[in-house]
Each structure stands twice: as C-alpha cells, then as structure tokens.
C-alpha positions, 0 to 999 in steps of 0.5 A, spaced: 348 695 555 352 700 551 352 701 543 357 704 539 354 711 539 354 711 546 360 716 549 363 715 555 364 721 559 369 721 565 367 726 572 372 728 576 367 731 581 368 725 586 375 720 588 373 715 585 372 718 577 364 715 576 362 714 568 356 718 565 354 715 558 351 720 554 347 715 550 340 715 554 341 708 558 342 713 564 336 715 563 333 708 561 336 705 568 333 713 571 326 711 568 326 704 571 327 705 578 322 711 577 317 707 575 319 702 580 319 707 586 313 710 584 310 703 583 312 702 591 309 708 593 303 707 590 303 699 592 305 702 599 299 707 600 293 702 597 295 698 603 295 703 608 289 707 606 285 701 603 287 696 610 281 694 615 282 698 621 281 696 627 277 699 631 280 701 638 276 703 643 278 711 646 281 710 653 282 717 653 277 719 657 277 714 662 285 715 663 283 723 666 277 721 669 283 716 673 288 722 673 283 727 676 280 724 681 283 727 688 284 720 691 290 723 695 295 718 691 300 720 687 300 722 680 306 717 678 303 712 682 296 712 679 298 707 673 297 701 678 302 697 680 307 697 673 308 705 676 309 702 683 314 697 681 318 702 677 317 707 683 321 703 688 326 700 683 328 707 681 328 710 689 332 702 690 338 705 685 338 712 687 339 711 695 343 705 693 348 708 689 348 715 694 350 710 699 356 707 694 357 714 692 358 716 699 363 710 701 367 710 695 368 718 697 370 715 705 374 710 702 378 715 698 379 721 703 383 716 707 389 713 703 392 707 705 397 707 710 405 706 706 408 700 711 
C-alpha cells in the first residue's frame, strides 16, 4: 500500500489526528470509490428507467365523483366502512379518556381523610 516515497502527513484538524499519504493512494483509493459510486448510480437508474412499469389504473376520478356526490354522508365517512371504524374507535377513546380524565380530577379534589 505505501511505497517508500510516499509521506505521511499528520492533521490535527479532528481528535483523532487522521493520516493523509502525500503519494497518490489517496487518490488511487478516491478514484475507486468514485468509480464504484457512479457505477452504483448508473446500475440504479438502468433499473428504474428501463423497469417494466405496471399500468395501474386512474382511481382518481371515480374517488371525486364519490367525494362529490351530496349523498348527506359525511365526508370522513364516505371511505367505507375502514373510515367508519376509525371514526368510532377515535370517538370511543376520545369520551372514554374525557370520562378518565374527569374522575381522576374528582378523585383528586377530595383527598383522603387522615385517621
């Protein structure tokens, strides 16, 4: 790796006092990983580019003709029943943690009586 014209050269720019050789296997070890990154760049954008694509159909449409409708049900219920399931698991959590919240503070104002 180092030949006998090569210098070491301390650098005291971090704690650790890092090695730079003055002969070129920095650069030689520089332009094998520049090589290799831009070969990893090039593999990378050859299979994303040049990939099959499946087609997927557009659901847009049909998702704001369903959005649109004025069908009087709400909008964070029109998702199905996914969306009605959360909405009721949320609304369950919310009054049950009121409720807790509201008889910790109950139990809280009356302290217990000292015997």
């Amino acid at each position: 790796m180092l030949t006998q014209d090569s210098e070491v050269v301390p650098v005291p720019a971090w704690p650790f006092s890092l090695l730079v050789f003055s002969c070129g296997v920095c650069w030689s070890v520089t332009a094998k990983m520049l090589r290799n990154l831009l070969a990893l760049r090039q593999i990378g954008q050859r299979t994303i580019s040049t990939a099959s694509r499946r087609h997927f159909k557009n659901k847009v449409p049909e998702k704001q003709k369903l959005f649109q409708e004025d069908d009087e049900i709400p909008l964070y219920l029109k998702g199905g029943i996914a969306d009605a399931l959360l909405y009721r698991a949320t609304m369950i959590l919310t009054v049950g943690g009121t409720a807790y919240a509201i008889y910790q503070l109950a139990v809280a104002s009356f302290p217990k009586k000292q015997e």
